[in-house]
N, CA, C and O atoms as a Tripos MOL2 file, in Angstrom:
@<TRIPOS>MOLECULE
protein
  288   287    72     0     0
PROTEIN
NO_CHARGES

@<TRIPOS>ATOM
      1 N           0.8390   -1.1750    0.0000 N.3       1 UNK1
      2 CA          0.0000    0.0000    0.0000 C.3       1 UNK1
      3 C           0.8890    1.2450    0.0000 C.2       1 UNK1
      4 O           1.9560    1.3120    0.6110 O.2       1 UNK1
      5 N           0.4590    2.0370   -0.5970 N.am      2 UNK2
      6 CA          1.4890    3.5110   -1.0430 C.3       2 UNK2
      7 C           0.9780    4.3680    0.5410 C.2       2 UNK2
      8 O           0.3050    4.0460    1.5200 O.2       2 UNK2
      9 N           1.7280    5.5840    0.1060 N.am      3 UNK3
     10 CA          1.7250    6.4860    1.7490 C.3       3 UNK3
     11 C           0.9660    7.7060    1.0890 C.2       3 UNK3
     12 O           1.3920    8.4840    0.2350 O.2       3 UNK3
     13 N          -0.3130    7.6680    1.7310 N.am      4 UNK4
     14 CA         -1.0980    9.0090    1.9790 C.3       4 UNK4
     15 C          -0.6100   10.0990    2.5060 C.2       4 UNK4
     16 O          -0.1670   10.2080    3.6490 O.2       4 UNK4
     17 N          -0.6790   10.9140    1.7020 N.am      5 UNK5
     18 CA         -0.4410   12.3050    2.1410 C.3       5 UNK5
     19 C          -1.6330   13.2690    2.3960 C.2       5 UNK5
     20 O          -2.6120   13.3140    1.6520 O.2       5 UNK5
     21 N          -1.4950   13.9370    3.3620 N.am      6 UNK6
     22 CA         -2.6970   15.1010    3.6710 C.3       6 UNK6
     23 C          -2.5460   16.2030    3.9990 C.2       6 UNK6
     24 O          -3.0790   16.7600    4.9590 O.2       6 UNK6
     25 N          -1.5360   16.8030    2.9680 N.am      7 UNK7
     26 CA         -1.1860   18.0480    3.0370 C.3       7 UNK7
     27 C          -1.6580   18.5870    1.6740 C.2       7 UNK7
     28 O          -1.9500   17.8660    0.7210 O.2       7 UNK7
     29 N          -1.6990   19.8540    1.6840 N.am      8 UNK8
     30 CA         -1.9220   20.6100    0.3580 C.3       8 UNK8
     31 C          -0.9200   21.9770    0.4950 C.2       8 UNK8
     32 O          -0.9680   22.7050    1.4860 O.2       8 UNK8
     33 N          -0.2570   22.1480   -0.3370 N.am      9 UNK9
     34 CA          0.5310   23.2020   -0.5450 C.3       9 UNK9
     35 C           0.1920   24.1760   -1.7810 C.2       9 UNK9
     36 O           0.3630   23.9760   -2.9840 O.2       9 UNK9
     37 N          -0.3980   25.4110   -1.0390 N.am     10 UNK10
     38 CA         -0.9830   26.4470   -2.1350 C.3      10 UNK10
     39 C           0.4670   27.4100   -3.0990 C.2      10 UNK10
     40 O           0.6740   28.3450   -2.3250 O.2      10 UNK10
     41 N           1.1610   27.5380   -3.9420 N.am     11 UNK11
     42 CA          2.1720   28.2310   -4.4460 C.3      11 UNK11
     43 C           1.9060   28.7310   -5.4850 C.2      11 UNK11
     44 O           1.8640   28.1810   -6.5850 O.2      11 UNK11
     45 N           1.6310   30.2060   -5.1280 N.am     12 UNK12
     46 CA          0.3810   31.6090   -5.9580 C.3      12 UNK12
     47 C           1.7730   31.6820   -6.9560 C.2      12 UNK12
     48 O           2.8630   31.4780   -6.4200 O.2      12 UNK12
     49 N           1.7120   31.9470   -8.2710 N.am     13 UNK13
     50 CA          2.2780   32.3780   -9.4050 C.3      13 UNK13
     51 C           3.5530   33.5860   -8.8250 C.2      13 UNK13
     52 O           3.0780   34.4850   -8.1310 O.2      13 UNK13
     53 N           5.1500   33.6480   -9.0750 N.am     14 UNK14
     54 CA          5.4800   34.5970   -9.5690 C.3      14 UNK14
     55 C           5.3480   35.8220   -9.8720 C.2      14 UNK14
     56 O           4.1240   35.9210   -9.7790 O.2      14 UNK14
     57 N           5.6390   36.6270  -10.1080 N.am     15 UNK15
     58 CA          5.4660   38.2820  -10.1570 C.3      15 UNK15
     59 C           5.4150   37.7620  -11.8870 C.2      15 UNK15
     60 O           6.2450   37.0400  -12.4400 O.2      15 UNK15
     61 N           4.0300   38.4500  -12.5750 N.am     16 UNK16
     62 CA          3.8530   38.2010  -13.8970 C.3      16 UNK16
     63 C           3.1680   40.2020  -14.3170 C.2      16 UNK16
     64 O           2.5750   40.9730  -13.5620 O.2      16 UNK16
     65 N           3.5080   40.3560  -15.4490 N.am     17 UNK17
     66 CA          3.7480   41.1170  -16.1820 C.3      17 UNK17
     67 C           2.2070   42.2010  -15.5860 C.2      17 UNK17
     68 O           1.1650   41.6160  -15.2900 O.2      17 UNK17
     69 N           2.2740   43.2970  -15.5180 N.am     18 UNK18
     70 CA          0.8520   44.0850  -15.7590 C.3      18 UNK18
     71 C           0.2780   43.9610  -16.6780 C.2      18 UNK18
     72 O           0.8340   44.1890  -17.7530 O.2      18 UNK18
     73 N          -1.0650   43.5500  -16.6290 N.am     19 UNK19
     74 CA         -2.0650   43.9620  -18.2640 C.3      19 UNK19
     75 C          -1.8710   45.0280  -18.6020 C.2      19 UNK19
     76 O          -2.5530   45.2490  -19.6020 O.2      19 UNK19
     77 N          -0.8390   46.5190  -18.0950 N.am     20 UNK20
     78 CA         -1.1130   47.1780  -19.4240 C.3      20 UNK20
     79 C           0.5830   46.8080  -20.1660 C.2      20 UNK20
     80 O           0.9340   47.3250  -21.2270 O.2      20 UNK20
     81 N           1.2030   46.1320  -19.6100 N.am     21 UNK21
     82 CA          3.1440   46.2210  -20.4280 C.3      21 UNK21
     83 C           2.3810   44.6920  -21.2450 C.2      21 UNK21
     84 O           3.1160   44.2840  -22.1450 O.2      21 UNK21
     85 N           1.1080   43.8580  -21.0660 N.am     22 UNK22
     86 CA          0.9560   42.5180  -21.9380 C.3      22 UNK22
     87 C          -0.0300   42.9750  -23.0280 C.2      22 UNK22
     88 O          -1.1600   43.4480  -22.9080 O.2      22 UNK22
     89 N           0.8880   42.6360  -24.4030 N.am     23 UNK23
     90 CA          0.2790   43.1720  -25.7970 C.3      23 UNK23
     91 C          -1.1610   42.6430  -26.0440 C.2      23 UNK23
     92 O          -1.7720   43.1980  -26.9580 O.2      23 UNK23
     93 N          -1.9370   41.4250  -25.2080 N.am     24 UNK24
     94 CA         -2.8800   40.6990  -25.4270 C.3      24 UNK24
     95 C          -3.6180   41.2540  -23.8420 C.2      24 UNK24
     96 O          -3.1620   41.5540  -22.7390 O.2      24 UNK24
     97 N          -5.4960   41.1590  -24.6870 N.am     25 UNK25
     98 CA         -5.4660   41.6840  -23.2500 C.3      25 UNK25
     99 C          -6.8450   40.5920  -22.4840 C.2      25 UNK25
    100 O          -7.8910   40.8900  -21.9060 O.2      25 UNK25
    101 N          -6.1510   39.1540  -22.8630 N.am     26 UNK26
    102 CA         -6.4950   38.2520  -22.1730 C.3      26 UNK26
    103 C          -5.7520   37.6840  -20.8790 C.2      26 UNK26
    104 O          -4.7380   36.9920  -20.9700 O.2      26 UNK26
    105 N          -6.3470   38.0380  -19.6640 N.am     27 UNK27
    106 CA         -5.2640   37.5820  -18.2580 C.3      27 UNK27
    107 C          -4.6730   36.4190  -18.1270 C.2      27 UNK27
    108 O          -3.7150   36.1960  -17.3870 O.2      27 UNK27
    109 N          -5.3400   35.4730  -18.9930 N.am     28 UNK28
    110 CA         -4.6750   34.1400  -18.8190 C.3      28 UNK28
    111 C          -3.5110   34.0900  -19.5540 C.2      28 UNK28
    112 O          -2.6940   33.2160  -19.2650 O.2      28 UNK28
    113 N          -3.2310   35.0300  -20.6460 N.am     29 UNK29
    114 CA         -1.7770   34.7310  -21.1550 C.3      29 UNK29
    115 C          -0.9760   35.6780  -20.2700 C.2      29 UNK29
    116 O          -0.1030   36.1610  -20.9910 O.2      29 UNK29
    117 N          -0.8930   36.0890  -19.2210 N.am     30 UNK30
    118 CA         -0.0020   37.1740  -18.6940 C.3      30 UNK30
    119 C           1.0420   36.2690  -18.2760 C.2      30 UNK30
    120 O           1.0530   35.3720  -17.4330 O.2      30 UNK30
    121 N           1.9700   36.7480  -19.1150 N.am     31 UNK31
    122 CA          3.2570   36.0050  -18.4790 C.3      31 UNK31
    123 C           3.8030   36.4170  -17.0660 C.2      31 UNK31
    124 O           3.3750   37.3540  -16.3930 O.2      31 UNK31
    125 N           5.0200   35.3910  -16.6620 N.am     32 UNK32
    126 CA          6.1470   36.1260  -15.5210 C.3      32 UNK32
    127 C           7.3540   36.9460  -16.4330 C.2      32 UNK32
    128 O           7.8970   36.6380  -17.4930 O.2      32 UNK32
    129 N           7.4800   37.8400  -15.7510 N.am     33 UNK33
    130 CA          8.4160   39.2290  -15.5310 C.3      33 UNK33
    131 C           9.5240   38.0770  -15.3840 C.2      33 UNK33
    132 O           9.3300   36.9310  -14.9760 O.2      33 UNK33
    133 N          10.9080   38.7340  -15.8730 N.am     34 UNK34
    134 CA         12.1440   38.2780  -15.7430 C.3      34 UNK34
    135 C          12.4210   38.4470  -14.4420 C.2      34 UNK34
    136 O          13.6220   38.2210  -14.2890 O.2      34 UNK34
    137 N          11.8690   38.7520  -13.3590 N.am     35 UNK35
    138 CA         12.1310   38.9100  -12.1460 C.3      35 UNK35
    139 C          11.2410   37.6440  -11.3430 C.2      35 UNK35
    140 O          11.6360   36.8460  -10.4940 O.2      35 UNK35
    141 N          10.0740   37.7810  -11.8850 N.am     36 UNK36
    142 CA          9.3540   36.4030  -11.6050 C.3      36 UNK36
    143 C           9.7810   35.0330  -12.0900 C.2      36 UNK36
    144 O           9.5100   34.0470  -11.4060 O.2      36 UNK36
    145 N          10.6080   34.8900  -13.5390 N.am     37 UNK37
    146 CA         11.4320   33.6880  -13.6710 C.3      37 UNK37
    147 C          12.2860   33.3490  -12.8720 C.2      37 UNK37
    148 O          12.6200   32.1650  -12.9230 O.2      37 UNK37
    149 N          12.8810   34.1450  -11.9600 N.am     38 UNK38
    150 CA         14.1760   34.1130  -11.0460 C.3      38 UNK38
    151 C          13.4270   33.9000   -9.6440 C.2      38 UNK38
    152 O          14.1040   33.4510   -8.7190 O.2      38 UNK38
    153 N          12.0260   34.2030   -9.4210 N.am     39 UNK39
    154 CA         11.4460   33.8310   -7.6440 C.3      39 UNK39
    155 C          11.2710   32.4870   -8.3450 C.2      39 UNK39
    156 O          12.1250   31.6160   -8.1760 O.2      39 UNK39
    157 N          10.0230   32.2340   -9.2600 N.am     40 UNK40
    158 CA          9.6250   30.5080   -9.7540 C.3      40 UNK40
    159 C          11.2370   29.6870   -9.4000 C.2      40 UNK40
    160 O          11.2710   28.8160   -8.5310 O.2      40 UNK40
    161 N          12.2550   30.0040  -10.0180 N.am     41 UNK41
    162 CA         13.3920   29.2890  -10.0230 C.3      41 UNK41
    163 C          13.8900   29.0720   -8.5900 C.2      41 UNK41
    164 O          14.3610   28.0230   -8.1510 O.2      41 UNK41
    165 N          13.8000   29.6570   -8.2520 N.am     42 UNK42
    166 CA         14.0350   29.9710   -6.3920 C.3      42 UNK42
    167 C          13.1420   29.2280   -5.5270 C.2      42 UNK42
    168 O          13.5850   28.1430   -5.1510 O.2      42 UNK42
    169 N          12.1690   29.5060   -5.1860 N.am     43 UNK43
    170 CA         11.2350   28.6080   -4.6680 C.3      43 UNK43
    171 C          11.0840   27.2810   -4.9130 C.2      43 UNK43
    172 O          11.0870   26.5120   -3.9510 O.2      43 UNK43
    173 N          10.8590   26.5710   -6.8040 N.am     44 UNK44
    174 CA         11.4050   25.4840   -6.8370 C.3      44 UNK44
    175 C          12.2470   24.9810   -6.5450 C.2      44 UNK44
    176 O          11.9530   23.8120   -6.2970 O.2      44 UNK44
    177 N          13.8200   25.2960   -6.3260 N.am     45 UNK45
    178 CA         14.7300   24.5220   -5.8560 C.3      45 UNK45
    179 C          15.0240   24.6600   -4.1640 C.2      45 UNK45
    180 O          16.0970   24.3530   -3.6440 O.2      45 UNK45
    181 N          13.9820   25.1230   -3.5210 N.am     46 UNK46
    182 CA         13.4060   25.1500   -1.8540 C.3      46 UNK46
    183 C          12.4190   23.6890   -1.9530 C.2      46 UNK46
    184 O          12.5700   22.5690   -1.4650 O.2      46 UNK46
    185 N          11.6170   24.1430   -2.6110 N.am     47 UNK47
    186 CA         10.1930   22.9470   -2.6040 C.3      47 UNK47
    187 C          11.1590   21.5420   -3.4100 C.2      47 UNK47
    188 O          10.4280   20.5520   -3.4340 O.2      47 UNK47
    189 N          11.8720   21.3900   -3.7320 N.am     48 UNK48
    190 CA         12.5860   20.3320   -4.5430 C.3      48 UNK48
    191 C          13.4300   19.7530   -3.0990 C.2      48 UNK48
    192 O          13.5640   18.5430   -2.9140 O.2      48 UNK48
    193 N          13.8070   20.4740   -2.4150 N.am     49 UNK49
    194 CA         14.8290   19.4600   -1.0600 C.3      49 UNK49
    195 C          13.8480   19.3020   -0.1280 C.2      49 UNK49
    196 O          14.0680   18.6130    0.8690 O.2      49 UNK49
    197 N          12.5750   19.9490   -0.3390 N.am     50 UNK50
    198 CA         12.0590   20.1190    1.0260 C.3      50 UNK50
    199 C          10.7870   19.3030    1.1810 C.2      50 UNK50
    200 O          10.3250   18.8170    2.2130 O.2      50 UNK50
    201 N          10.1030   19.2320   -0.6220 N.am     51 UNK51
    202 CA          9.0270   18.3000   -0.6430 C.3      51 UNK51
    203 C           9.0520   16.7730   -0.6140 C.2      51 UNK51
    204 O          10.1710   16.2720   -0.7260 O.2      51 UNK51
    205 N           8.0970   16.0150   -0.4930 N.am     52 UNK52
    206 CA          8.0670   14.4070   -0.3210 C.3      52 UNK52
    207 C           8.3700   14.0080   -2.2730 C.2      52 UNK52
    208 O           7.5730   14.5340   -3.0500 O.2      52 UNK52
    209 N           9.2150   13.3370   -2.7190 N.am     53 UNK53
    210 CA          9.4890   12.9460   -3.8870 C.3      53 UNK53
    211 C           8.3350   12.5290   -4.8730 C.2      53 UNK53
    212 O           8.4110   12.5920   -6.1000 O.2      53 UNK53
    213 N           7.2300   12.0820   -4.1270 N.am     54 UNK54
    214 CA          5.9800   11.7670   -4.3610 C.3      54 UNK54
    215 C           5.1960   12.4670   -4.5780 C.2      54 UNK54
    216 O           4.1500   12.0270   -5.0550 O.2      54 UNK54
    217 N           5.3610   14.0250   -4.3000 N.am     55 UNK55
    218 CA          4.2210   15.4110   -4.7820 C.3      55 UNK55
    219 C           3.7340   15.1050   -6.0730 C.2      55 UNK55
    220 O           4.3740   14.5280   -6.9520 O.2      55 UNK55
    221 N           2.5210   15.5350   -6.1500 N.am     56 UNK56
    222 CA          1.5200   15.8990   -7.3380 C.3      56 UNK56
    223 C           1.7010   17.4300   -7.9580 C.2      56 UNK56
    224 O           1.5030   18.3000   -7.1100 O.2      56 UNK56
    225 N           1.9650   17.8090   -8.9860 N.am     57 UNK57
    226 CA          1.6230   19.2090   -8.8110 C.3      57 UNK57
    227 C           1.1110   19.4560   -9.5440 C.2      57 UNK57
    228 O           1.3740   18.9870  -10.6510 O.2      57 UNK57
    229 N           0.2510   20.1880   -9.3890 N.am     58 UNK58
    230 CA         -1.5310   20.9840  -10.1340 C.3      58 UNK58
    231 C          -0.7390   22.4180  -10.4990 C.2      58 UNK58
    232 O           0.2230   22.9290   -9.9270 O.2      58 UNK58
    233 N          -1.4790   22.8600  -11.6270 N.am     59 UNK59
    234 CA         -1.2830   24.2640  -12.1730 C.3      59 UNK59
    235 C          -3.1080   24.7770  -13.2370 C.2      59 UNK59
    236 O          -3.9190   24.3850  -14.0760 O.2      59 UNK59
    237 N          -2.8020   25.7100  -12.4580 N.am     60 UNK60
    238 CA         -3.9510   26.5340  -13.2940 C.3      60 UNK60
    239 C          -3.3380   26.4720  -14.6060 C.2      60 UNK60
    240 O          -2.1220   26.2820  -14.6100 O.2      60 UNK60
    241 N          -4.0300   26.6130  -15.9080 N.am     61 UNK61
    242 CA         -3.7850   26.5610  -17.6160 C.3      61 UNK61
    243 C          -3.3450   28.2400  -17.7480 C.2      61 UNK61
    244 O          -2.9890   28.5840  -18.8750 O.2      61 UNK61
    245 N          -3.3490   29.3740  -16.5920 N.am     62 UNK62
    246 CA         -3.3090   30.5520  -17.0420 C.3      62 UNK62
    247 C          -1.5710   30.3770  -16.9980 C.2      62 UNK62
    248 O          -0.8690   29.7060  -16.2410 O.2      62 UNK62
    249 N          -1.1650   31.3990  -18.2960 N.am     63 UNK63
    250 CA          0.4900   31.0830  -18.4870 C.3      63 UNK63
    251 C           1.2040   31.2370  -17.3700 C.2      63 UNK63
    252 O           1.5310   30.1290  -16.9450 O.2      63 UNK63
    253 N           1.7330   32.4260  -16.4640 N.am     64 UNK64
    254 CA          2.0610   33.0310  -15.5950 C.3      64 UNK64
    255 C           2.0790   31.9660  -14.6480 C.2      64 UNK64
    256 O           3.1250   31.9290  -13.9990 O.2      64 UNK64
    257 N           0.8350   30.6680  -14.2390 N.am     65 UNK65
    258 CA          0.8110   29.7110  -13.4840 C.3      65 UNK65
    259 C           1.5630   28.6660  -13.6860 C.2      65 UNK65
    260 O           2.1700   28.1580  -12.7450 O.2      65 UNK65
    261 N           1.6490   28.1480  -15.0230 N.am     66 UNK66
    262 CA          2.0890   27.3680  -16.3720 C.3      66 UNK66
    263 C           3.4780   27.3240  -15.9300 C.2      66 UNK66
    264 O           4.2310   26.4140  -15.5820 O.2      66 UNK66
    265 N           3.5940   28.6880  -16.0600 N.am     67 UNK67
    266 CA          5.4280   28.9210  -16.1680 C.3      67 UNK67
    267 C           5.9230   29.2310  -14.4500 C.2      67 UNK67
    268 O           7.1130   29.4130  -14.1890 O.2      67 UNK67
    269 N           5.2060   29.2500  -13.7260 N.am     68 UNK68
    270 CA          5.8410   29.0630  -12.5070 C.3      68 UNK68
    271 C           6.0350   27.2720  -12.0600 C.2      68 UNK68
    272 O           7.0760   26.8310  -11.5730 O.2      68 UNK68
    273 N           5.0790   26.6160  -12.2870 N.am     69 UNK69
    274 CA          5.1560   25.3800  -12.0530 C.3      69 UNK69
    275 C           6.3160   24.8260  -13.0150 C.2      69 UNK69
    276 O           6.9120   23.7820  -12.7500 O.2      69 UNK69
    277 N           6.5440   25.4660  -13.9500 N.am     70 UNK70
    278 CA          7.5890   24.6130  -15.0350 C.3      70 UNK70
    279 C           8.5730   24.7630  -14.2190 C.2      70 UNK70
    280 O           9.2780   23.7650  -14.0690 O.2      70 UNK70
    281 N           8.9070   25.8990  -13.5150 N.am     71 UNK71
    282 CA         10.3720   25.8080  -12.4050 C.3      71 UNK71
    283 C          10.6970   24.8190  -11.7940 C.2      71 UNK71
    284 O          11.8610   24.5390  -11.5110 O.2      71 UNK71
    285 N           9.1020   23.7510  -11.3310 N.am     72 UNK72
    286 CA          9.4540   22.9670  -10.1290 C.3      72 UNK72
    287 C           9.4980   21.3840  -10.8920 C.2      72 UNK72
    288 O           9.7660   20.3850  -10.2250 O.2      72 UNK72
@<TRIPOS>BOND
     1     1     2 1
     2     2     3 1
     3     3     4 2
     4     3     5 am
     5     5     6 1
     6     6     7 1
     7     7     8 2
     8     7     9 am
     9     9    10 1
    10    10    11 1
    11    11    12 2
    12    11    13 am
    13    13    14 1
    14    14    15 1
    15    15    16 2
    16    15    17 am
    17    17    18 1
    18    18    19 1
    19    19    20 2
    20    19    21 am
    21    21    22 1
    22    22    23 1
    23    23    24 2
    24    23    25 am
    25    25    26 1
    26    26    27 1
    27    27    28 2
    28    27    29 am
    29    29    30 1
    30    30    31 1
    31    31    32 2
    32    31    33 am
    33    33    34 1
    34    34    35 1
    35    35    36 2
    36    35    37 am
    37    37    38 1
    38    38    39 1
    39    39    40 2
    40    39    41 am
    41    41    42 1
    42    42    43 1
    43    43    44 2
    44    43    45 am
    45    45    46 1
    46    46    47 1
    47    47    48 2
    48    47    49 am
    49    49    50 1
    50    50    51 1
    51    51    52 2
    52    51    53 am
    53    53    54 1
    54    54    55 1
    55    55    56 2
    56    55    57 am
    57    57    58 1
    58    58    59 1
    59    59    60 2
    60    59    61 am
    61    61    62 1
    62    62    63 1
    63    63    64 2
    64    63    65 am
    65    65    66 1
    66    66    67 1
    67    67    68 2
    68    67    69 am
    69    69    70 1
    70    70    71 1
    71    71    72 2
    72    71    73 am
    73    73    74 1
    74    74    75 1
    75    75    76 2
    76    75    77 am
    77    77    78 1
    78    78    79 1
    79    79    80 2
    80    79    81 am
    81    81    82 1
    82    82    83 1
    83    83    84 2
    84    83    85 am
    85    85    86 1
    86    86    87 1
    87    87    88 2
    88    87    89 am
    89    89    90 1
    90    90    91 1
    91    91    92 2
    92    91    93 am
    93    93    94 1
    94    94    95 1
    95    95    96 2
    96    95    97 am
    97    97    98 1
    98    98    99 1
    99    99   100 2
   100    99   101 am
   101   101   102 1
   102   102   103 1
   103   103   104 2
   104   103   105 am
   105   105   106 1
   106   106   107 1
   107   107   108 2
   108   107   109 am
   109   109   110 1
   110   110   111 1
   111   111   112 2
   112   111   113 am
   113   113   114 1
   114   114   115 1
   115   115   116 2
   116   115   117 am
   117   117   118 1
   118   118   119 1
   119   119   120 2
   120   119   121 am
   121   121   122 1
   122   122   123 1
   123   123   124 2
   124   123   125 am
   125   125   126 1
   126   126   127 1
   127   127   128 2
   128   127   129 am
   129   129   130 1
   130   130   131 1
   131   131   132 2
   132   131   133 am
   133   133   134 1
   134   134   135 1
   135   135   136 2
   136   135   137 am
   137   137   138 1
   138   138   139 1
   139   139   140 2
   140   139   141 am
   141   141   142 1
   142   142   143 1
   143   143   144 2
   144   143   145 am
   145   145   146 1
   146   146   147 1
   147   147   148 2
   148   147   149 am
   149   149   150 1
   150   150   151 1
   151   151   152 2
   152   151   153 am
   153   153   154 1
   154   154   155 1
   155   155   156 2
   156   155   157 am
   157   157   158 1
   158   158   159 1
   159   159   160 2
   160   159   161 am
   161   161   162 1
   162   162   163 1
   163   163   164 2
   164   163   165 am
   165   165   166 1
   166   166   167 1
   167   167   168 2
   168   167   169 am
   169   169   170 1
   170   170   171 1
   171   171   172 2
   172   171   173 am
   173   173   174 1
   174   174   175 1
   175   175   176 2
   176   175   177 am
   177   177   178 1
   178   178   179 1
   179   179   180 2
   180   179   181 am
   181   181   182 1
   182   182   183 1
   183   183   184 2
   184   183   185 am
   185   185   186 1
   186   186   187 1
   187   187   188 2
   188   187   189 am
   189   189   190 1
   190   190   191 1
   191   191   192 2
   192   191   193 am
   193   193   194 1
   194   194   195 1
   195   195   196 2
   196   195   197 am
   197   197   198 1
   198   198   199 1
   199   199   200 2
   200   199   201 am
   201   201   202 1
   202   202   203 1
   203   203   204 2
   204   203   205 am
   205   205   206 1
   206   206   207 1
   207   207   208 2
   208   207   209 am
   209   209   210 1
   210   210   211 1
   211   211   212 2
   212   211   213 am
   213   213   214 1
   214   214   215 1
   215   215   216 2
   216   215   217 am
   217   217   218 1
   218   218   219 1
   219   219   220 2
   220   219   221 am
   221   221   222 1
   222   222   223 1
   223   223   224 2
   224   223   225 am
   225   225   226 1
   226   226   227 1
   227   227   228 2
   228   227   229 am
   229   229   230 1
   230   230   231 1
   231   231   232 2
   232   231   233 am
   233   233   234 1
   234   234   235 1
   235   235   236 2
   236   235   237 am
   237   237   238 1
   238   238   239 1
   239   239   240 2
   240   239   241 am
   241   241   242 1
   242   242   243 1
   243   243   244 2
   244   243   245 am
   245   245   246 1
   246   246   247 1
   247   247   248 2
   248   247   249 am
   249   249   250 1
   250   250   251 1
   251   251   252 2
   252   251   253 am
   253   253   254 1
   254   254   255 1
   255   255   256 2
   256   255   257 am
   257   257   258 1
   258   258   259 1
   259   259   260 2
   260   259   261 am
   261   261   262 1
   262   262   263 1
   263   263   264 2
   264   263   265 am
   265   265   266 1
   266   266   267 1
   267   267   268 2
   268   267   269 am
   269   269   270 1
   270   270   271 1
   271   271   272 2
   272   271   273 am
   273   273   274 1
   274   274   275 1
   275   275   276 2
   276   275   277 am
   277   277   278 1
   278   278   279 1
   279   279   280 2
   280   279   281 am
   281   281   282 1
   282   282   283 1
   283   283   284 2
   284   283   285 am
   285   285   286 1
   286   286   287 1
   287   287   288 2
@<TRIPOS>SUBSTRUCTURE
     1 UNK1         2 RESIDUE 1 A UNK
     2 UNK2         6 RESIDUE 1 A UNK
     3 UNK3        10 RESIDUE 1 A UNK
     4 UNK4        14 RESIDUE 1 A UNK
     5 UNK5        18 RESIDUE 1 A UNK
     6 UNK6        22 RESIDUE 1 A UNK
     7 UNK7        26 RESIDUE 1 A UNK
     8 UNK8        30 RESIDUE 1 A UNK
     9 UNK9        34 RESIDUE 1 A UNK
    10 UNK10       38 RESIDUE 1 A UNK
    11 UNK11       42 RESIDUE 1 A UNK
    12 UNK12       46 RESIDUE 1 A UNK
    13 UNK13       50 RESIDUE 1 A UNK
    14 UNK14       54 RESIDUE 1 A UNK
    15 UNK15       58 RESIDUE 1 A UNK
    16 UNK16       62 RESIDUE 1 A UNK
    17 UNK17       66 RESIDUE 1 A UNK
    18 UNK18       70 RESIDUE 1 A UNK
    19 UNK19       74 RESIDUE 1 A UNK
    20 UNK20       78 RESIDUE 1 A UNK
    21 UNK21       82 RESIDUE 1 A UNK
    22 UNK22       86 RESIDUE 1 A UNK
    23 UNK23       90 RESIDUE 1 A UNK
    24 UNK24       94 RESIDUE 1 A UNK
    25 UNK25       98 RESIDUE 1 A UNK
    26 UNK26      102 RESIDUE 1 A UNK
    27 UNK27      106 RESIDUE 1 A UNK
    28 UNK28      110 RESIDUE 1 A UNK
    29 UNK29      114 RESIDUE 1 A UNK
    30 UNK30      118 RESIDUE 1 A UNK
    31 UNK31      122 RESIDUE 1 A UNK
    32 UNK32      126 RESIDUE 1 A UNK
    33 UNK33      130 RESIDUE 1 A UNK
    34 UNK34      134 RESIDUE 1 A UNK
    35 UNK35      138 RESIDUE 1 A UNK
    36 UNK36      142 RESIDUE 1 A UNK
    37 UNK37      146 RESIDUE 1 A UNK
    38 UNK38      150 RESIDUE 1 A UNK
    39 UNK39      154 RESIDUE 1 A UNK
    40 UNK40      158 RESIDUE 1 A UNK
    41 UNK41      162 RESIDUE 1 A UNK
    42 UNK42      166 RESIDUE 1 A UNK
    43 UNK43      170 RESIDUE 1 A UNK
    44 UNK44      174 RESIDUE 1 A UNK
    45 UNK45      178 RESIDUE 1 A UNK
    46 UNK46      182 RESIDUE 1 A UNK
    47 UNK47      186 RESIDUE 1 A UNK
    48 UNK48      190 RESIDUE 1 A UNK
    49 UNK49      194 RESIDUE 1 A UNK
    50 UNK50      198 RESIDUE 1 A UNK
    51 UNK51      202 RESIDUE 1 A UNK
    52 UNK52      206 RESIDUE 1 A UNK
    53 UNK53      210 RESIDUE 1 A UNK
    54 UNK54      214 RESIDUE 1 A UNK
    55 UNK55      218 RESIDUE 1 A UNK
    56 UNK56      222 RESIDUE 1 A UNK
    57 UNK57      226 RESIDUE 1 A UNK
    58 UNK58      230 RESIDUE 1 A UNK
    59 UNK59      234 RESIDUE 1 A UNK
    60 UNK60      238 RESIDUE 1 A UNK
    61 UNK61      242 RESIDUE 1 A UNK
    62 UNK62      246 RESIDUE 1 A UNK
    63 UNK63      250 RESIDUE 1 A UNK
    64 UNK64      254 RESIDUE 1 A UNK
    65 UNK65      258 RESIDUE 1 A UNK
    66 UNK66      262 RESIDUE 1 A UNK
    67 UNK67      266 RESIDUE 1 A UNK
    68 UNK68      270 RESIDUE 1 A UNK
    69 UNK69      274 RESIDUE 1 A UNK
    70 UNK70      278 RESIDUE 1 A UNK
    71 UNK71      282 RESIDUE 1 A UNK
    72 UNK72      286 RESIDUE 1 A UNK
């Protein structure tokens, strides 16, 4: 039998671009800011020593979410 986990870990998106500097003015494509590629990158390699090897990880389809989870 595998090991239940019963935790949930919420990890809100990166610092992503303002709708007015994003040429599209749908929120779900708002990317991360080159400053937000560098927290995503950061935080993943925290949550990478620190999580159970076994994590699931969920991402909203909006980009900005997309591309923070791609860090981890």
């Amino acid at each position: 039998m595998g090991i239940i986990f019963n935790n949930i870990l919420l990890w809100r998106h990166a610092e992503a671009m303002s709708a007015e500097d994003q040429s599209s003015q749908n929120d779900m494509e708002r990317e991360l800011t080159k400053k937000g590629q560098r927290q995503a990158k950061q935080i993943a390699r925290w949550l990478k020593r620190n999580l159970p090897k076994e994590t699931l990880l969920l991402s909203s389809p909006a980009v900005r979410a997309y591309q923070t989870a791609e860090a981890f």
